[in-house]
C-alpha positions in Angstrom: -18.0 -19.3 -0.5 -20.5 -17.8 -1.8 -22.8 -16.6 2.0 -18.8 -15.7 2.5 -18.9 -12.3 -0.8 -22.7 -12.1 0.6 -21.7 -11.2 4.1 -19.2 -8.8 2.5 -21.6 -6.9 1.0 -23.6 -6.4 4.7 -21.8 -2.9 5.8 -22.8 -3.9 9.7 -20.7 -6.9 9.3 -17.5 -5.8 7.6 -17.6 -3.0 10.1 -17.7 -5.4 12.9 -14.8 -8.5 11.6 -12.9 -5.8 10.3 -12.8 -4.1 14.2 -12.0 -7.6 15.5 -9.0 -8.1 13.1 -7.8 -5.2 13.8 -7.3 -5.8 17.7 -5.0 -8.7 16.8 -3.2 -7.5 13.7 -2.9 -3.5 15.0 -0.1 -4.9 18.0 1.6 -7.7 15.6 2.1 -4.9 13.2 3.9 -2.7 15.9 5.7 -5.2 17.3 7.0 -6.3 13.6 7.6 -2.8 13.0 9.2 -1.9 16.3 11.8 -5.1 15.9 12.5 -5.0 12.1 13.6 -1.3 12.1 16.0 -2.0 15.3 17.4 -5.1 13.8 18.1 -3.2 10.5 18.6 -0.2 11.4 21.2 -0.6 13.9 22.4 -4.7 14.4 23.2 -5.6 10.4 26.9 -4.7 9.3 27.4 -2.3 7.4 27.7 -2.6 3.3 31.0 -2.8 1.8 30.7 -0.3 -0.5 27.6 2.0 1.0 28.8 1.8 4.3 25.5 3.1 6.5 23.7 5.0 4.2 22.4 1.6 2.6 20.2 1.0 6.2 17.2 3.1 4.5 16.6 0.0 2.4 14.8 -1.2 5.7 12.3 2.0 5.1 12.6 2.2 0.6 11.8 -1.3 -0.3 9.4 -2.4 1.9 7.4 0.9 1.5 7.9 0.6 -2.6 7.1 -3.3 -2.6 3.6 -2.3 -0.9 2.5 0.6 -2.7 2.5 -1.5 -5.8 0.6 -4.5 -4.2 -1.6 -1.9 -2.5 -2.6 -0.6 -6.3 -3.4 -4.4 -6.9 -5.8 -4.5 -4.4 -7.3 -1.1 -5.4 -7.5 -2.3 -9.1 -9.0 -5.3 -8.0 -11.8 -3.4 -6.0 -12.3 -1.3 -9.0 -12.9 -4.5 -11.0 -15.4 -5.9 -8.7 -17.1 -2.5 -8.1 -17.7 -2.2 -12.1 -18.6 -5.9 -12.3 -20.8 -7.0 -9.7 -21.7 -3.2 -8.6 -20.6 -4.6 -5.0 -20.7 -1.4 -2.8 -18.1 -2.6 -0.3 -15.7 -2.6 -3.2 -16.2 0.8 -4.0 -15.4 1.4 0.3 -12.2 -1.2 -0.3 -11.2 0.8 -3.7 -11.5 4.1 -1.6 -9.6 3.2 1.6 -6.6 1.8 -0.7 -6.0 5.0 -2.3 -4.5 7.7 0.3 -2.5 4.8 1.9 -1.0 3.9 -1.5 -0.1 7.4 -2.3 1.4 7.5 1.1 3.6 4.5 1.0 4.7 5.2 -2.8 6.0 9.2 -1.7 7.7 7.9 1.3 9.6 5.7 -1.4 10.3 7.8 -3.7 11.3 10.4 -0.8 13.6 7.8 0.6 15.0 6.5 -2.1 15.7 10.8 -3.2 17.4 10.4 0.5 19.6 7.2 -0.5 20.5 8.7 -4.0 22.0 12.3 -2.7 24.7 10.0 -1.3 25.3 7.0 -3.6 24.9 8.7 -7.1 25.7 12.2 -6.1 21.6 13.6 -6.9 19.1 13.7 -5.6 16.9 13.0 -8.2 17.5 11.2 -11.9 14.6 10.5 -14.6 15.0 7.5 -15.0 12.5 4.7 -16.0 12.4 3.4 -12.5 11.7 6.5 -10.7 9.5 7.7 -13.2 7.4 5.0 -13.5 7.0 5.0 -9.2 6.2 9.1 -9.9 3.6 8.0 -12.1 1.9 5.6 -10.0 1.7 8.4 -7.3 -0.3 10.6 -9.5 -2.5 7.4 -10.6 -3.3 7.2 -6.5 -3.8 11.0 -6.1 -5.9 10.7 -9.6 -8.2 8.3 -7.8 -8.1 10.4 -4.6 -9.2 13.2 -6.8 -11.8 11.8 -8.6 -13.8 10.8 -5.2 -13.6 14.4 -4.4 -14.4 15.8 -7.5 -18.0 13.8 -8.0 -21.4 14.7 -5.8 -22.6 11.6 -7.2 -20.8 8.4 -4.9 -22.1 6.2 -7.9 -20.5 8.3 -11.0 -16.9 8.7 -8.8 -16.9 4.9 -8.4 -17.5 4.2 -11.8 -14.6 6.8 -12.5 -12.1 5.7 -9.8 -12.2 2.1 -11.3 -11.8 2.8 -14.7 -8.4 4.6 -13.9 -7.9 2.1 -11.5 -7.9 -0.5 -14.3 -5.9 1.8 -16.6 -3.3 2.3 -14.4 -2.4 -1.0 -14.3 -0.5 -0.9 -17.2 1.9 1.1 -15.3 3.1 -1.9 -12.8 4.9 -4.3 -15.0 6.8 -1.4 -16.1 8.3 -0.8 -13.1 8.7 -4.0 -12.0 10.9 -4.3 -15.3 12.0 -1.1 -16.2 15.5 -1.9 -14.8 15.5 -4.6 -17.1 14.0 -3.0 -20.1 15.8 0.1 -20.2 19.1 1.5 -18.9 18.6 2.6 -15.3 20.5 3.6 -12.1 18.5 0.9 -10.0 20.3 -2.4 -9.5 17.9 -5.7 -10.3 16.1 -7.0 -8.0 18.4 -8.2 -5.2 15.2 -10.6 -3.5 14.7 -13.7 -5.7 12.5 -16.3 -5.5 13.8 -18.3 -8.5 17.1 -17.9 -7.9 19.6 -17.2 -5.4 19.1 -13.8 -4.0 22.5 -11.0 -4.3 21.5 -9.6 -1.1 23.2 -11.2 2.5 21.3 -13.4 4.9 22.2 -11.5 7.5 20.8 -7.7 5.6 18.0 -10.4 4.1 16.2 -11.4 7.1 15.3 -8.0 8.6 14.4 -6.8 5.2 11.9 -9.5 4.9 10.6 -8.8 8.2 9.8 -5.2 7.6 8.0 -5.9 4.3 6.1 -8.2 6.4 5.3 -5.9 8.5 4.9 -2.7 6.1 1.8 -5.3 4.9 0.7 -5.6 8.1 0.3 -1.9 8.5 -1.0 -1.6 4.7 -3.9 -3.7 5.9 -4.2 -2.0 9.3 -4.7 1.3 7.6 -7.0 -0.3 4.8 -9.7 -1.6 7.2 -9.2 1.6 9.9 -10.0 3.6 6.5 -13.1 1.3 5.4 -14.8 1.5 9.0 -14.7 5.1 9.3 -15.5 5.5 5.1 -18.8 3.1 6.4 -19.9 4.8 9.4 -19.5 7.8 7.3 -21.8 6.4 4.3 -24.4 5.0 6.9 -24.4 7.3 9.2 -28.4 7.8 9.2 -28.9 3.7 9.6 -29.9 2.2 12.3 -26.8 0.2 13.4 -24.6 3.1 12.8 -27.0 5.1 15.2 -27.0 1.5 17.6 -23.4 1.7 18.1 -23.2 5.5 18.5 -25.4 5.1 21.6 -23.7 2.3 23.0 -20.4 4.5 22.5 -22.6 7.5 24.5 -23.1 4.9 27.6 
């Protein structure tokens, strides 16, 4: 376990597993993409009482479900960057960032887009939507802060504090349907109970969460080998594999 976090902290090797993963992971994510937005999108019924406008729920949830395990994985990078001063982390905690504010504006975008038609706005302030809001400026805040700092070290040290803060903001809107009044519906996916949502609308949703992973972590590790050959640049294996790409 323990050669495993020391073999994480080699730049030349992350770079290197992180490129073989990739050439596996980067055609199962298209192909998961490719057949859970067909199989949504145009083969499950329609809903009873939406009728097709429901069908961005294959785009909404998967993108809102993965923006707030992406800020998980950020936060935890944050953690181990302020505790064990791993540089990789601070590589991990910086690739997270742009994708999460990516995925959590395309669901908050779509779910503007599902609103217009099924409560007549485009936009309410409600605890749900204002939570997800939130988080995007906590990912932009951390976006920010890199930018802001000439000193890598002090912008780390930043970036994971309000990493860590932030976290407050997730169980809020994982229950702020339940807490407060909201337009939101509970959660229709259970995994204690039965779930309110149809097998048939059920399966392809689960698949394109699946796959909305898939391209979470596709994007994390294409982010962390260009944020590496970018940080060791003048090093000898990132000069190595810059001549080998010449030839």
């Amino acid at each position: 376990m323990w050669s495993f976090f020391h073999k994480l902290g080699s730049p030349p090797w992350l770079y290197g597993i992180a490129g073989s993963i990739l050439r596996y992971l980067l055609p199962v994510t298209v192909i998961a993409l490719v057949v859970g937005a067909v199989w949504g999108l145009l083969f499950t019924a329609p809903d009873f009482r939406q009728g097709n406008s429901y069908r961005i729920i294959y785009i909404h949830v998967p993108a809102a479900v993965v923006a707030l395990a992406g800020y998980y994985v950020m936060a935890a990078a944050g953690a181990v960057s302020l505790i064990w001063r791993m540089k990789m982390a601070d590589v991990a905690m910086k690739a997270a960032a742009p994708i999460g504010a990516a995925l959590t504006f395309v669901a908050l975008f779509t779910g503007s887009v599902w609103g217009k038609p099924t409560w007549g706005t485009w936009w309410v302030w409600d605890a749900r939507i204002t939570s997800m809001l939130v988080l995007l400026f906590l990912y932009l805040g951390v976006v920010a802060l890199y930018e802001a700092f000439d000193n890598k070290e002090a912008a780390s040290k930043a970036c994971a504090v309000l990493s860590l803060v932030g976290m407050v903001n997730i169980p809020i809107i994982y229950k702020s349907v339940d807490w407060w009044y909201s337009l939101h519906q509970p959660a229709s996916i259970k995994f204690t109970g039965e779930s309110t949502i149809d097998s048939s609308m059920l399966y392809p949703l689960l698949l394109m969460i699946t796959a909305f992973y898939c391209l979470f972590a596709c994007a994390m590790l294409m982010n962390m080998r260009a944020e590496l050959l970018e940080r060791e640049a003048k090093t000898g294996w990132v000069r190595k594999l810059a001549a080998e790409g010449a030839h």
